[in-house]
BALOBA-1460 file (C-alpha; in Angstrom, 3 decimals):
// residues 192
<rec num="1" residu="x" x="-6.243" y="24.070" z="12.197"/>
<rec num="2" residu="x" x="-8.850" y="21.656" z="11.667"/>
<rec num="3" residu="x" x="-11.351" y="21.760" z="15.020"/>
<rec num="4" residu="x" x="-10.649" y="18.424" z="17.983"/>
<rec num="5" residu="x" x="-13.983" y="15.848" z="17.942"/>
<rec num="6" residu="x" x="-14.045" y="16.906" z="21.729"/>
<rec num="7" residu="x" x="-15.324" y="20.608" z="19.937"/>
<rec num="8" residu="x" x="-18.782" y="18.516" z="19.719"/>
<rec num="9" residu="x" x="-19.527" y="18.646" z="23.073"/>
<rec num="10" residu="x" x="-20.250" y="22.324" z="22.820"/>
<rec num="11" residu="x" x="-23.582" y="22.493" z="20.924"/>
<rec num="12" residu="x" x="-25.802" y="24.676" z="19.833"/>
<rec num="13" residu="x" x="-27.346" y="25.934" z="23.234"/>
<rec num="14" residu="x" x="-30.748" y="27.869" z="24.041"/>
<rec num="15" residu="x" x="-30.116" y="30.327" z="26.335"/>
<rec num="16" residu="x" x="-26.608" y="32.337" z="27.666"/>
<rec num="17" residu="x" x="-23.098" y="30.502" z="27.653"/>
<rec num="18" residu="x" x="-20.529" y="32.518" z="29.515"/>
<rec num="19" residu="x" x="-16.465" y="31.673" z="28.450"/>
<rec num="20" residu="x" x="-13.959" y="32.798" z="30.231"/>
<rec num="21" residu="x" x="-9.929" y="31.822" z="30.812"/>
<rec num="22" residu="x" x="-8.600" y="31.412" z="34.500"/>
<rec num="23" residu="x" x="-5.599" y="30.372" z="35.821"/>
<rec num="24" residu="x" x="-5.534" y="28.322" z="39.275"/>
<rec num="25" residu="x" x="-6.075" y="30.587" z="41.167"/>
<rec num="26" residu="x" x="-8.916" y="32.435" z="39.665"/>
<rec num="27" residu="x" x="-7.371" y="34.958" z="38.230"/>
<rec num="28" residu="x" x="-7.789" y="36.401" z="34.587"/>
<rec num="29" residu="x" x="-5.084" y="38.562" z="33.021"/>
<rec num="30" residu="x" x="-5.751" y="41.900" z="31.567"/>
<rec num="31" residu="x" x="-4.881" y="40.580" z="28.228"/>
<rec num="32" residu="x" x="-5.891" y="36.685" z="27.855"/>
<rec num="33" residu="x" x="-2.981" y="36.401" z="25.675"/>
<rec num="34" residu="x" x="-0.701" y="35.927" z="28.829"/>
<rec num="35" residu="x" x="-3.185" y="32.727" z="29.990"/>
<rec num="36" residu="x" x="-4.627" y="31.352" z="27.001"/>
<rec num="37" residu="x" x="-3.459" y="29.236" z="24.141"/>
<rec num="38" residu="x" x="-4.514" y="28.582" z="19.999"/>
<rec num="39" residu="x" x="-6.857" y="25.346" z="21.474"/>
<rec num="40" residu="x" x="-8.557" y="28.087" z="23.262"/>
<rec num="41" residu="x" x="-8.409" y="30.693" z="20.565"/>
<rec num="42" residu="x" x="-9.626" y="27.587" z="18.415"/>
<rec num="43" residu="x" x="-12.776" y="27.021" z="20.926"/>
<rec num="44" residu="x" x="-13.899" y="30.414" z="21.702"/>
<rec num="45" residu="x" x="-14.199" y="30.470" z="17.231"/>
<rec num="46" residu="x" x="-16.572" y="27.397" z="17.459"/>
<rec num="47" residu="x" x="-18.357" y="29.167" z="20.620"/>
<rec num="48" residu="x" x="-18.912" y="32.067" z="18.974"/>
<rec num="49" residu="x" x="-20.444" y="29.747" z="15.364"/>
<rec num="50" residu="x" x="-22.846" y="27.936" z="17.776"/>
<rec num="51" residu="x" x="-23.968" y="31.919" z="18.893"/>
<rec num="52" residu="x" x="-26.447" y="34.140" z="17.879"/>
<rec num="53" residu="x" x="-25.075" y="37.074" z="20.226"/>
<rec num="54" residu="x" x="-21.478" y="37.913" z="21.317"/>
<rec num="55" residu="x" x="-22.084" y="39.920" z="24.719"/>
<rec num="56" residu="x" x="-18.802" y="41.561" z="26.054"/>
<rec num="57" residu="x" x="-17.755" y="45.062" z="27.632"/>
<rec num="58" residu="x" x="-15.911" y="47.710" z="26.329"/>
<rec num="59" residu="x" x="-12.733" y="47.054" z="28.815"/>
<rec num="60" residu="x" x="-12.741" y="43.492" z="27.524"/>
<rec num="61" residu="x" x="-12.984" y="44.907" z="23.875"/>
<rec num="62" residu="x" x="-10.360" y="47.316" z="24.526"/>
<rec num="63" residu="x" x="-7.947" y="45.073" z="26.403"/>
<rec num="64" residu="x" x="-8.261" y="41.850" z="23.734"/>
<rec num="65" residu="x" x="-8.164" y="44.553" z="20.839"/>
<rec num="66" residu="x" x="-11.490" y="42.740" z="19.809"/>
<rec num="67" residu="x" x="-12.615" y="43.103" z="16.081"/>
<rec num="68" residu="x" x="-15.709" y="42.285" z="14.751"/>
<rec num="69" residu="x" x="-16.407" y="38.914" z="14.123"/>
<rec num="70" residu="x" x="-18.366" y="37.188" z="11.185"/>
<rec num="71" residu="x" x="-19.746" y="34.521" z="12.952"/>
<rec num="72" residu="x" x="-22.253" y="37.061" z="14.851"/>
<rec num="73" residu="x" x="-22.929" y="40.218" z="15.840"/>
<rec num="74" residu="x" x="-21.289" y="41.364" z="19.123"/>
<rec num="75" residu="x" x="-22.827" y="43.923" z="22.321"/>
<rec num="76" residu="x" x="-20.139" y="45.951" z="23.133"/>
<rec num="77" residu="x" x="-21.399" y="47.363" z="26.907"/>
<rec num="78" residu="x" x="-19.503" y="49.973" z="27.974"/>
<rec num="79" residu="x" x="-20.358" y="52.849" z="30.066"/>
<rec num="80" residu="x" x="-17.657" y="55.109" z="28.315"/>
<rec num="81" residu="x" x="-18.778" y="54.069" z="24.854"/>
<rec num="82" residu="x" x="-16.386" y="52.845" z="22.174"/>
<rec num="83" residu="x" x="-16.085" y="55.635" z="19.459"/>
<rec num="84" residu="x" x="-17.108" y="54.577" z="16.050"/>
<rec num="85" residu="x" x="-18.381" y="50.505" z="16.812"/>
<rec num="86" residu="x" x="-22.065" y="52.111" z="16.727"/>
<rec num="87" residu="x" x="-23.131" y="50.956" z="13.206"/>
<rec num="88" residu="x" x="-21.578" y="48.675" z="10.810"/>
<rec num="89" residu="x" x="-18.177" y="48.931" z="9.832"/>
<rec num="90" residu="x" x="-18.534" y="47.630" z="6.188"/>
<rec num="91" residu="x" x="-21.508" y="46.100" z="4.175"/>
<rec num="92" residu="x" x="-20.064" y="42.219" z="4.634"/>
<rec num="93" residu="x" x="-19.223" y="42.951" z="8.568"/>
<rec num="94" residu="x" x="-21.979" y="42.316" z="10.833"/>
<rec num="95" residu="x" x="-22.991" y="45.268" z="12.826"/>
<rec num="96" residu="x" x="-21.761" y="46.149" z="16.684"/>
<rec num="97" residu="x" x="-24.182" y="47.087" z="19.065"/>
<rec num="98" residu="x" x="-23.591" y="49.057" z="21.314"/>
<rec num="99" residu="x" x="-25.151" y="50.377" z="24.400"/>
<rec num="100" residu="x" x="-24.610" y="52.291" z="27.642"/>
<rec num="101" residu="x" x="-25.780" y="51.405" z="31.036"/>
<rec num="102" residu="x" x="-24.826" y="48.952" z="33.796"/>
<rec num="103" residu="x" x="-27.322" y="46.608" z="33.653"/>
<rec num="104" residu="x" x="-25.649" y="44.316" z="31.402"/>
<rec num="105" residu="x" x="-28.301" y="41.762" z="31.637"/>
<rec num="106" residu="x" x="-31.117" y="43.449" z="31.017"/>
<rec num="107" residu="x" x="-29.869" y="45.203" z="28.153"/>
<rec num="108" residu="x" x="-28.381" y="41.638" z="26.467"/>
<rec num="109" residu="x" x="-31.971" y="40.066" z="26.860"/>
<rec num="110" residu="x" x="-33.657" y="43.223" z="25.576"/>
<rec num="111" residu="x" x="-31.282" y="43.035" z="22.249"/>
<rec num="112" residu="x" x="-32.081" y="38.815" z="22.181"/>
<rec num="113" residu="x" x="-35.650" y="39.917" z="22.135"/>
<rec num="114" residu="x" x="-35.536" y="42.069" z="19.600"/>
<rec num="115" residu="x" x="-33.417" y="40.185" z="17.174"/>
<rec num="116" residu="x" x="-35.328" y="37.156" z="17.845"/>
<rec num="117" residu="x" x="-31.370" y="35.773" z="19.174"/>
<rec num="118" residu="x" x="-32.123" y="32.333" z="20.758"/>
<rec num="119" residu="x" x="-28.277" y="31.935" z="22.393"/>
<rec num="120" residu="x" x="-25.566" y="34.284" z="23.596"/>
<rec num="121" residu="x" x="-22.084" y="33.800" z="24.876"/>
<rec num="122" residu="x" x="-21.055" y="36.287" z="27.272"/>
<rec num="123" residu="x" x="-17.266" y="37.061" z="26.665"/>
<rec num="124" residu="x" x="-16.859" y="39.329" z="29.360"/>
<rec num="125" residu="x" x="-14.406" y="39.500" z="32.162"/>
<rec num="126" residu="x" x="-15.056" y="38.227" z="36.116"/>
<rec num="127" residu="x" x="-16.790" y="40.920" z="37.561"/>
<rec num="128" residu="x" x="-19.280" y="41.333" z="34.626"/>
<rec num="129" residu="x" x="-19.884" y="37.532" z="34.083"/>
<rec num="130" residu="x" x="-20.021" y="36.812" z="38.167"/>
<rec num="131" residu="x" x="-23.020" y="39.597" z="37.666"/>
<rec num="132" residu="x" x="-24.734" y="37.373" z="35.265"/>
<rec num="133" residu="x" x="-23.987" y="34.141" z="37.067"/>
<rec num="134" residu="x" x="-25.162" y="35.582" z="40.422"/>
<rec num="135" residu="x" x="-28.510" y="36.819" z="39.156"/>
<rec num="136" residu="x" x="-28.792" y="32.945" z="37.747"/>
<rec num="137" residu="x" x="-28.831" y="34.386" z="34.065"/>
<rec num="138" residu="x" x="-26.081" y="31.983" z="33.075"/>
<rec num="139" residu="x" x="-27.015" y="28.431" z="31.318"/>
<rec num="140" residu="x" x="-23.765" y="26.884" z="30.732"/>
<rec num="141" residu="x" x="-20.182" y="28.096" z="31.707"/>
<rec num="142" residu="x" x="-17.492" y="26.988" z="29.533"/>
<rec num="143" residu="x" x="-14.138" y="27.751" z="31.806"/>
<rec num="144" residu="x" x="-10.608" y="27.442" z="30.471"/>
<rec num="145" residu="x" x="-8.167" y="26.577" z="33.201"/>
<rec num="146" residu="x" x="-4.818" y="27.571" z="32.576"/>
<rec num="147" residu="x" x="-2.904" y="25.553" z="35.164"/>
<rec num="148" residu="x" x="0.861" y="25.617" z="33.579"/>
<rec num="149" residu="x" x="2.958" y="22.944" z="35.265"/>
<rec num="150" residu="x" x="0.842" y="22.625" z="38.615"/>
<rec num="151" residu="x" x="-0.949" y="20.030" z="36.950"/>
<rec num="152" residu="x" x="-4.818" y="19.624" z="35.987"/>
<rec num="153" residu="x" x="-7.346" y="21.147" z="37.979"/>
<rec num="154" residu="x" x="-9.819" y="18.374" z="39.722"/>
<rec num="155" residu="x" x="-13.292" y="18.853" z="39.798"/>
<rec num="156" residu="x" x="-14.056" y="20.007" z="43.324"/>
<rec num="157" residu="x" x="-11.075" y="22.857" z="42.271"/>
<rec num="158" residu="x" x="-13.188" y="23.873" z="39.370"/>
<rec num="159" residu="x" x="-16.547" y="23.677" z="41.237"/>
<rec num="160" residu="x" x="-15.275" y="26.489" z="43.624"/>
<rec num="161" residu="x" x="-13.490" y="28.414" z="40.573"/>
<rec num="162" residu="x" x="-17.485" y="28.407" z="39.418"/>
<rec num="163" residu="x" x="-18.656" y="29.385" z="42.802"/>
<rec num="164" residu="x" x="-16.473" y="31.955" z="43.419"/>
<rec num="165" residu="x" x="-17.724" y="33.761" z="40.108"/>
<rec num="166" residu="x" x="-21.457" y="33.881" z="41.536"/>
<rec num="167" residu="x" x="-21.910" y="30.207" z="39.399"/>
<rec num="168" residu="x" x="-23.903" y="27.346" z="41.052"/>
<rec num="169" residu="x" x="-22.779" y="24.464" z="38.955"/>
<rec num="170" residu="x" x="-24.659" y="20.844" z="38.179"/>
<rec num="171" residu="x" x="-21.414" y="18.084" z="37.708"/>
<rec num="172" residu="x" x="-18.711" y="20.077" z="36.136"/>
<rec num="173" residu="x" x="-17.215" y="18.338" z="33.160"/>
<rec num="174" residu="x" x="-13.839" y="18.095" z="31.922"/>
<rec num="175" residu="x" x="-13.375" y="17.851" z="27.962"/>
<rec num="176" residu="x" x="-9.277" y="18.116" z="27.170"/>
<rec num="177" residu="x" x="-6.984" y="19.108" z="28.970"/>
<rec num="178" residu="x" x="-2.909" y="19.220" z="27.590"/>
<rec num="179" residu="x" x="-0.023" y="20.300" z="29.733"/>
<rec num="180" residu="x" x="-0.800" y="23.736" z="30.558"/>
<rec num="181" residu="x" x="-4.772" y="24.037" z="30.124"/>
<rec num="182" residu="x" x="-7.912" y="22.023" z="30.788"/>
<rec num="183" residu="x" x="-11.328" y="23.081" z="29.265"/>
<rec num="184" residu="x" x="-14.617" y="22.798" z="31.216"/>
<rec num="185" residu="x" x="-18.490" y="23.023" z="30.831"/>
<rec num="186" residu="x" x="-20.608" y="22.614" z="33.331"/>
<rec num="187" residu="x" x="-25.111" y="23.308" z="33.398"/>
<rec num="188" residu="x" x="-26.659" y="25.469" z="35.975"/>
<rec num="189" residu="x" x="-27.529" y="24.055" z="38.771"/>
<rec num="190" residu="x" x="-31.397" y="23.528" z="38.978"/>
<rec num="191" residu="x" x="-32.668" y="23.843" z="42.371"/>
<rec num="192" residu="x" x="-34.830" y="21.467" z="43.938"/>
């Protein structure tokens, strides 16, 4: 599947991009596969090539059967630790990180520093990624809405989708949307 032009509008970004799927209603599903669609699949690929860091948690890894990726390394938090993702799993794979704790935040910027990583997308679901909206850590929120037959979400809708994960968003823009899903960026809000 050859990427959509509308792919260009998510560029290279300096700083931490959070993705995530929602239907209508704000909900996520246990395993995305029940909400999102091969557009999406196709988008979070060209997220993750634009991305020095994938950030997610070990339920997420668990629950999406995660693998890791080539297009960059991925911090697998988890406070139960996932057996055997601690070093690399072959010479051509890049390593997993992974590390205990609950600050998530903290220990995603302490990696970035490190590394000398520039951009991360957090891949994480609602509770983790309304932790790093709330504490303002979160740049640019791409948000898939899958809103089946109900029709497109409008704006206001997916300003308070935003808001209601701890995300104070600038204009939200919409780039596609088809007959079951419409896919979203919006900035951070800057305060005045």
């Amino acid at each position: 599947m050859t990427n959509p032009a509308w792919f260009d509008a998510y560029a290279p970004l300096v700083g931490l991009r959070a993705n995530l799927v929602i239907d209508l209603a704000g909900n996520t599903s246990l395993n995305s596969d029940s909400i999102t669609s091969d557009i999406d699949r196709a988008l979070l690929k060209h997220i993750r090539s634009i991305s020095d860091l994938i950030v997610t948690t070990g339920a997420t890894f668990r629950a999406e059967k995660l693998k890791p990726s080539r297009l960059a390394p991925m911090l697998v938090i988890s406070r139960d630790g996932v057996p055997n993702l601690d070093k690399p799993l072959a010479d051509d794979v890049l390593p997993i990180f992974v590390r205990s704790g609950v600050n998530a935040l903290q220990i995603t910027q302490k990696l970035m520093a490190e590394h000398g990583f520039t951009s991360a997308v957090i891949e994480c679901g609602p509770t983790v990624t309304g932790t790093f909206a709330s504490l303002g850590a979160i740049d640019e929120f791409c948000l898939t809405v899958n809103h089946g037959a109900a029709g497109a979400a409008s704006k206001e809708h997916v300003i308070r989708l935003l808001e209601n994960l701890g995300f104070v968003p600038s204009e939200p823009v919409m780039h596609f949307q088809d007959s079951t899903h419409s896919y979203w960026t919006a900035l951070k809000k800057e305060s005045n």
